[in-house]
PyMOL Python script that loads the backbone (N, CA, C, O; Angstrom):
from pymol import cmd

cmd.read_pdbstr("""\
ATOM      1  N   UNK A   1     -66.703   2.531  28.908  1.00  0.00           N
ATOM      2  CA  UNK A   1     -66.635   2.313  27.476  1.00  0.00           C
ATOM      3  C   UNK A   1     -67.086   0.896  27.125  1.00  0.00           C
ATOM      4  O   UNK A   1     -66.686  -0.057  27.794  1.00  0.00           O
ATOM      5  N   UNK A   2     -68.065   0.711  25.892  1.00  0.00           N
ATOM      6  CA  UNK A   2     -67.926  -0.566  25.269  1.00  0.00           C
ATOM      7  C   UNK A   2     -66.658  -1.044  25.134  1.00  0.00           C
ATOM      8  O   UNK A   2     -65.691  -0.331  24.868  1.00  0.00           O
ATOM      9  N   UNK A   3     -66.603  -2.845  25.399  1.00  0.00           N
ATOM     10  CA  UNK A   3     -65.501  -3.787  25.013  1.00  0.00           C
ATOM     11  C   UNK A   3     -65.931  -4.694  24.285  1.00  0.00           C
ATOM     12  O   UNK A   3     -66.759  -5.434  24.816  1.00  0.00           O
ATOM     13  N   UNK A   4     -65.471  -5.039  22.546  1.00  0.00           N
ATOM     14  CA  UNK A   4     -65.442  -5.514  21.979  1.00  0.00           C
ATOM     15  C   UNK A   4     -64.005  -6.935  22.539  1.00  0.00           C
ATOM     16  O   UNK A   4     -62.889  -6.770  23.032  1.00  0.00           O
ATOM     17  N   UNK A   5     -64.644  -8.010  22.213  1.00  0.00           N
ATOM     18  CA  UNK A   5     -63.927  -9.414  22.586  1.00  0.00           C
ATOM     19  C   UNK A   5     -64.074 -10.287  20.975  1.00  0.00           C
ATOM     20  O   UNK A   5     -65.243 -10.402  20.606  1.00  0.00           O
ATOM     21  N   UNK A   6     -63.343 -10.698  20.326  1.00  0.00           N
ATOM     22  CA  UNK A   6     -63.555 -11.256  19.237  1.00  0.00           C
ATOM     23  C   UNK A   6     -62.343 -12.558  19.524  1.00  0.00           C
ATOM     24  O   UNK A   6     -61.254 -12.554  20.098  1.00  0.00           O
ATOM     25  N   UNK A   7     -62.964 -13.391  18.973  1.00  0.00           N
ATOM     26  CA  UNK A   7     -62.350 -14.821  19.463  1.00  0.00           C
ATOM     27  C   UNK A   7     -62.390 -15.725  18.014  1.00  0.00           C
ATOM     28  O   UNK A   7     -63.346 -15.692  17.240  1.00  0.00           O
ATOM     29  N   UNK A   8     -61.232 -16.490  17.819  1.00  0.00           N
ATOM     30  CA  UNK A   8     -61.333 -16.858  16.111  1.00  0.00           C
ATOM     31  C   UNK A   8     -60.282 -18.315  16.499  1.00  0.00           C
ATOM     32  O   UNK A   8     -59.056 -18.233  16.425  1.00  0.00           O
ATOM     33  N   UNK A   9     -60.685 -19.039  16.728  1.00  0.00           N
ATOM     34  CA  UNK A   9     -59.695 -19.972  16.372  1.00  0.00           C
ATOM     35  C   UNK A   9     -59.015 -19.970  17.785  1.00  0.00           C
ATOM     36  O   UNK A   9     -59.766 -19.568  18.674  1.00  0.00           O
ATOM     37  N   UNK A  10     -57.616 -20.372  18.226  1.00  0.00           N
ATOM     38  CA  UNK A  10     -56.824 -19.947  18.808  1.00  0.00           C
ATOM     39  C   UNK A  10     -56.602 -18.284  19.196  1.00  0.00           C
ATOM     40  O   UNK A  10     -56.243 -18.129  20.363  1.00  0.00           O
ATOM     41  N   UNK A  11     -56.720 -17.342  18.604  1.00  0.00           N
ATOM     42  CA  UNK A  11     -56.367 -15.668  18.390  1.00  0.00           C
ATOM     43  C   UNK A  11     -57.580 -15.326  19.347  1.00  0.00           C
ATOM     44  O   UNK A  11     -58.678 -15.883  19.325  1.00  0.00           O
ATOM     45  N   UNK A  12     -56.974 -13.787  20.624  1.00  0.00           N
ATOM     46  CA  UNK A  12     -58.259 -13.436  21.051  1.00  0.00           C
ATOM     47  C   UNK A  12     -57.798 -12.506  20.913  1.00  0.00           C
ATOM     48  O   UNK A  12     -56.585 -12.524  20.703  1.00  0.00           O
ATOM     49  N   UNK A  13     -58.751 -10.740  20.968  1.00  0.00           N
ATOM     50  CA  UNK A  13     -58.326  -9.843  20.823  1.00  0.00           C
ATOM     51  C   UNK A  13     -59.518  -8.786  21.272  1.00  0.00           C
ATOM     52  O   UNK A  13     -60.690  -8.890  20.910  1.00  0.00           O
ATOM     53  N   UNK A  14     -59.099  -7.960  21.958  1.00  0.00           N
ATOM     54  CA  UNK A  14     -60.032  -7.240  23.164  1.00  0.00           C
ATOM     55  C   UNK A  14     -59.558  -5.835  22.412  1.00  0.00           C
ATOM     56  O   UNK A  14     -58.516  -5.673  21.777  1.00  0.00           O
ATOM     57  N   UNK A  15     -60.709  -4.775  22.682  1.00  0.00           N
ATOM     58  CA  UNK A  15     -60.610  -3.391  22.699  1.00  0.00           C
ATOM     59  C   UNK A  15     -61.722  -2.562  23.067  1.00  0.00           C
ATOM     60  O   UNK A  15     -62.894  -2.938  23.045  1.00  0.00           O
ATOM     61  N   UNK A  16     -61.283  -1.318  23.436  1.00  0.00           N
ATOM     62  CA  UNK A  16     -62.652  -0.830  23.485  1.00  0.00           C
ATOM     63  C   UNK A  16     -62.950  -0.224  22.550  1.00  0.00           C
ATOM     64  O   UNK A  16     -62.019  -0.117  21.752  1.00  0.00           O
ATOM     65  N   UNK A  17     -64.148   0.398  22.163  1.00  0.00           N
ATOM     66  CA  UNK A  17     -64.848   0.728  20.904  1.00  0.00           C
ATOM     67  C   UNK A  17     -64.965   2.337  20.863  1.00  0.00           C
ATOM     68  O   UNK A  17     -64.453   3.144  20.087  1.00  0.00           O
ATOM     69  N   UNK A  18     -66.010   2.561  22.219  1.00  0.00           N
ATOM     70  CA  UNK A  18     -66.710   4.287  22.192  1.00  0.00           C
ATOM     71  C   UNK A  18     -67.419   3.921  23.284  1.00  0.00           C
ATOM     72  O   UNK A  18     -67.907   2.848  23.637  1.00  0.00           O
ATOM     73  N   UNK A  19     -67.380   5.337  23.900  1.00  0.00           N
ATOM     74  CA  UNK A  19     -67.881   5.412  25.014  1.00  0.00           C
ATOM     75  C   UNK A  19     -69.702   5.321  25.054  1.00  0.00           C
ATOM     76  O   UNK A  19     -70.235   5.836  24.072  1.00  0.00           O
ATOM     77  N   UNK A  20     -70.412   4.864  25.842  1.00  0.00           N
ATOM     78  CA  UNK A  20     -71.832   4.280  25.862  1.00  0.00           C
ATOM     79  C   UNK A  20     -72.340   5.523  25.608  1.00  0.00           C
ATOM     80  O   UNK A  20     -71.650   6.491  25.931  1.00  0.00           O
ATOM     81  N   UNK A  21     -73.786   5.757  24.913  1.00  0.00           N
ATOM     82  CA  UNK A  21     -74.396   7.086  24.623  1.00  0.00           C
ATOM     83  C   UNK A  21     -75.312   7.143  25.813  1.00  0.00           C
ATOM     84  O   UNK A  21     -75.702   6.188  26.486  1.00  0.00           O
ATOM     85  N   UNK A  22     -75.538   8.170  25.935  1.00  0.00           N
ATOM     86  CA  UNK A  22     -76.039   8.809  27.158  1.00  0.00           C
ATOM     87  C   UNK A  22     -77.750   8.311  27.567  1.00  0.00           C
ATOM     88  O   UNK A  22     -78.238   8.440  28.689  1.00  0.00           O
ATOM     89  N   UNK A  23     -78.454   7.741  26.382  1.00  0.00           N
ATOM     90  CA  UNK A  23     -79.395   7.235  26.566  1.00  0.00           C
ATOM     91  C   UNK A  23     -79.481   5.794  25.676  1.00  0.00           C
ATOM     92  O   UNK A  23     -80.448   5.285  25.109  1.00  0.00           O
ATOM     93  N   UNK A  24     -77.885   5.285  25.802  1.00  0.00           N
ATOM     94  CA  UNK A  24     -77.826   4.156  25.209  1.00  0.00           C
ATOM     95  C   UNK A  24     -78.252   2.993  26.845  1.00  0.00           C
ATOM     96  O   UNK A  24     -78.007   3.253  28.023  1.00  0.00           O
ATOM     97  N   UNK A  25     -78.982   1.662  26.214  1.00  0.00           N
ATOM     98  CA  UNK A  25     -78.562   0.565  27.387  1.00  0.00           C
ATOM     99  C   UNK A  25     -77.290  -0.152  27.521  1.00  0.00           C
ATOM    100  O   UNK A  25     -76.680  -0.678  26.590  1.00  0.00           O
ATOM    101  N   UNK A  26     -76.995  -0.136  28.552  1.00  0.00           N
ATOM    102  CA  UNK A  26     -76.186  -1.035  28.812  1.00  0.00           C
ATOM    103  C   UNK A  26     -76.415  -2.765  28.918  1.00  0.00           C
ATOM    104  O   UNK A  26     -76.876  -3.272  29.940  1.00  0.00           O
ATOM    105  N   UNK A  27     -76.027  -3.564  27.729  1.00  0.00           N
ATOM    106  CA  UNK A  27     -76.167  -4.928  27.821  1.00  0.00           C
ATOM    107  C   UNK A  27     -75.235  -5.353  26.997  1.00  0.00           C
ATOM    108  O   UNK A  27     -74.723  -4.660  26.118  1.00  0.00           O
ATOM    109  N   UNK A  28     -74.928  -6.694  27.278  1.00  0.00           N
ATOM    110  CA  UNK A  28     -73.915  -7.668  26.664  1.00  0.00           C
ATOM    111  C   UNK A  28     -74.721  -8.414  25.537  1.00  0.00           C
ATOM    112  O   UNK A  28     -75.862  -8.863  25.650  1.00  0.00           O
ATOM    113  N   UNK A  29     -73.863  -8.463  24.364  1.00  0.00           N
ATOM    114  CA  UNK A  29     -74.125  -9.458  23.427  1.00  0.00           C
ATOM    115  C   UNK A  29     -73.154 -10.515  23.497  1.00  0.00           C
ATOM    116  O   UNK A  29     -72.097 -10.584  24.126  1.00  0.00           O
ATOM    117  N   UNK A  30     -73.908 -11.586  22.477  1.00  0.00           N
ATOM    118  CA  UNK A  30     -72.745 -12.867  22.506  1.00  0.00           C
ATOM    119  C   UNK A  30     -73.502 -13.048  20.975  1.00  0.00           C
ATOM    120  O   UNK A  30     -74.725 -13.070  20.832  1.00  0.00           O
ATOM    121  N   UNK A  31     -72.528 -13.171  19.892  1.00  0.00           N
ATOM    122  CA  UNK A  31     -72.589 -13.670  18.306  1.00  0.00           C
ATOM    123  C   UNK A  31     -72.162 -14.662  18.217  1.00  0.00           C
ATOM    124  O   UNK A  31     -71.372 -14.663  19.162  1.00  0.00           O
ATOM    125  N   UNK A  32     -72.064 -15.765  17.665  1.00  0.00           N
ATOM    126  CA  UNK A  32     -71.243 -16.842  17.351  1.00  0.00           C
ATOM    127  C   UNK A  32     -71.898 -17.155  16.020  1.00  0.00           C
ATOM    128  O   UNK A  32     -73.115 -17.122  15.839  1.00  0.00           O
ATOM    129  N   UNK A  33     -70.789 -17.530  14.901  1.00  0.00           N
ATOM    130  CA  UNK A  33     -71.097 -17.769  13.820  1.00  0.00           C
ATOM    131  C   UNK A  33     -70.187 -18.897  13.510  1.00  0.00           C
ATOM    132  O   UNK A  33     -68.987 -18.889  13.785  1.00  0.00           O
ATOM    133  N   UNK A  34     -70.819 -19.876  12.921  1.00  0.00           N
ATOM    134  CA  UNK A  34     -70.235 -21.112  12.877  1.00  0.00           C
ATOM    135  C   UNK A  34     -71.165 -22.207  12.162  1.00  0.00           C
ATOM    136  O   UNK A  34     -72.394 -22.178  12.217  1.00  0.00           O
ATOM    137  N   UNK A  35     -70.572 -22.972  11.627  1.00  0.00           N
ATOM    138  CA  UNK A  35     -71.798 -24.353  11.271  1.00  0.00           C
ATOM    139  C   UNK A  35     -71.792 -25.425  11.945  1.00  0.00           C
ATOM    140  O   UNK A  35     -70.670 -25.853  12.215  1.00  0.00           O
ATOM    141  N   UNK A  36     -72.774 -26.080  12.357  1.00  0.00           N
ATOM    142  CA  UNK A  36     -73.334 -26.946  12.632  1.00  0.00           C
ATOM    143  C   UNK A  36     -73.119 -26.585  14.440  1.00  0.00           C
ATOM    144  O   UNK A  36     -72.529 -27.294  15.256  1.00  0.00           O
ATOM    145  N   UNK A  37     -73.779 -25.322  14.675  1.00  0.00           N
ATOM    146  CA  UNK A  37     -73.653 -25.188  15.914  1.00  0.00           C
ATOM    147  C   UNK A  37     -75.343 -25.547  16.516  1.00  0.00           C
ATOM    148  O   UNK A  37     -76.320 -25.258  15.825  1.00  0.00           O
ATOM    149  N   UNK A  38     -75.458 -26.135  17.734  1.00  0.00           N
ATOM    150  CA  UNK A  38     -76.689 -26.389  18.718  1.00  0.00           C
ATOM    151  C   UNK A  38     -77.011 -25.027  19.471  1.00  0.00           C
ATOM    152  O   UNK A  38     -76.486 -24.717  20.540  1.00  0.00           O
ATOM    153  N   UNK A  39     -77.981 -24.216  18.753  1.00  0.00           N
ATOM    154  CA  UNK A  39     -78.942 -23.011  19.424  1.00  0.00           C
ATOM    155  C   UNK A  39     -79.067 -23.996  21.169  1.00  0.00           C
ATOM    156  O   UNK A  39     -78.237 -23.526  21.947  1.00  0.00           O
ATOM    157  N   UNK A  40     -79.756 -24.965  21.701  1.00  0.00           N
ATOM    158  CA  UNK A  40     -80.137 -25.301  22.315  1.00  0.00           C
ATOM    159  C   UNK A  40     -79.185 -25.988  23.490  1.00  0.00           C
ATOM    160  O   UNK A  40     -79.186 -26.054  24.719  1.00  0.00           O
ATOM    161  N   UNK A  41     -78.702 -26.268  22.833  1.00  0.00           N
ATOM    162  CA  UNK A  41     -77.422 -26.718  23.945  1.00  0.00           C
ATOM    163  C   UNK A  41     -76.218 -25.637  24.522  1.00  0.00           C
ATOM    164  O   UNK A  41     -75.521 -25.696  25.535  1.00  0.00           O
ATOM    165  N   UNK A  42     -76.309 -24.332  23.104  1.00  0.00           N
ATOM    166  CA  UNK A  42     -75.248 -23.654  23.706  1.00  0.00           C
ATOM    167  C   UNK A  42     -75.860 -22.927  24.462  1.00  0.00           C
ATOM    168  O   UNK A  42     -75.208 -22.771  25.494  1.00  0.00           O
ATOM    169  N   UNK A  43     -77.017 -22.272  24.473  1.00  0.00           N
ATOM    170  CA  UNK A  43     -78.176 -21.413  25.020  1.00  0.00           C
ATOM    171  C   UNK A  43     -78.100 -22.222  26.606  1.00  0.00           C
ATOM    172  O   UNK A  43     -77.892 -21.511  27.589  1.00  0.00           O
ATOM    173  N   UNK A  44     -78.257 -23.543  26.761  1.00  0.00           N
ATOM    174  CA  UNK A  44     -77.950 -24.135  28.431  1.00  0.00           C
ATOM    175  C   UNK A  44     -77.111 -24.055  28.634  1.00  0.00           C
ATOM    176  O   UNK A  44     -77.162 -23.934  29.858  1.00  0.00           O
ATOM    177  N   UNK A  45     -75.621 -23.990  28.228  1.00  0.00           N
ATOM    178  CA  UNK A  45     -74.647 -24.210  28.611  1.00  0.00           C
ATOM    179  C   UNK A  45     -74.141 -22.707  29.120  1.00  0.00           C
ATOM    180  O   UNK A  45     -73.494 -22.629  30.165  1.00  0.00           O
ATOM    181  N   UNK A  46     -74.420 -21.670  28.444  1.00  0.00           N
ATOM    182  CA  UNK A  46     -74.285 -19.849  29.117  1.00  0.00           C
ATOM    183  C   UNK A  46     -74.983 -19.846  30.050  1.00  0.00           C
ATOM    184  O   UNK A  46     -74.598 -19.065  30.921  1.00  0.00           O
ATOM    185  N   UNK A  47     -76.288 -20.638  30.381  1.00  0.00           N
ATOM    186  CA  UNK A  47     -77.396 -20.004  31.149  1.00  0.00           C
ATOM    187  C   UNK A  47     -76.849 -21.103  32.505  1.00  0.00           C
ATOM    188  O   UNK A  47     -77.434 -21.126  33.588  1.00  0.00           O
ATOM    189  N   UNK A  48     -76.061 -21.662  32.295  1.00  0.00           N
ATOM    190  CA  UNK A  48     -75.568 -22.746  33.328  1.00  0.00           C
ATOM    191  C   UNK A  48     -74.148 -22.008  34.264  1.00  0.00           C
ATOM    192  O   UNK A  48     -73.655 -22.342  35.341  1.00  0.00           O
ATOM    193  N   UNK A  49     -73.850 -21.058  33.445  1.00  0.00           N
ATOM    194  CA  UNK A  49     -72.587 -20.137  33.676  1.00  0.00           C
ATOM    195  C   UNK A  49     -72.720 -18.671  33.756  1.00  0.00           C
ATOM    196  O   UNK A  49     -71.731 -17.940  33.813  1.00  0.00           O
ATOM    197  N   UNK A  50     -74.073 -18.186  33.763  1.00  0.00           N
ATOM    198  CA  UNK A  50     -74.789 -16.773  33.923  1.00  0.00           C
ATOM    199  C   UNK A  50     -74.897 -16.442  35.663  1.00  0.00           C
ATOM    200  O   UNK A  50     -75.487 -17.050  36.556  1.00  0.00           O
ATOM    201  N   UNK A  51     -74.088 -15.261  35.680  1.00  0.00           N
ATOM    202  CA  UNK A  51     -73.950 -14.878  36.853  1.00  0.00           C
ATOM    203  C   UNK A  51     -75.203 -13.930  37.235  1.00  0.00           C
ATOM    204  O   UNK A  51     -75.280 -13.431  38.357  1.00  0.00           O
TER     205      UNK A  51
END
""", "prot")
cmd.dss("prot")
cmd.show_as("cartoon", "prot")
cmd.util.cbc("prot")
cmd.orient("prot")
């Protein structure tokens, strides 16, 4: 099943969603919405921690 992770502050909160469709892909997203965030620095800093 998809797992939704939503992170706000202090508060985290995990669930799963629905099960993957049969000719769905399997891949991870990452959203972050925020101001005055660095595309470029946070983009090295995952790719520094990408397994």
């Amino acid at each position: 099943m998809r797992q939704v992770i939503q992170a706000v502050g202090q508060r985290l909160e995990s669930h799963f969603d629905r099960l993957w469709g049969a000719d769905e892909a399997r891949r991870t997203s990452l959203v972050m919405i925020g101001k005055h965030l660095h595309a470029d620095e946070l983009t090295l800093a995952l790719k520094v921690a990408e397994v």
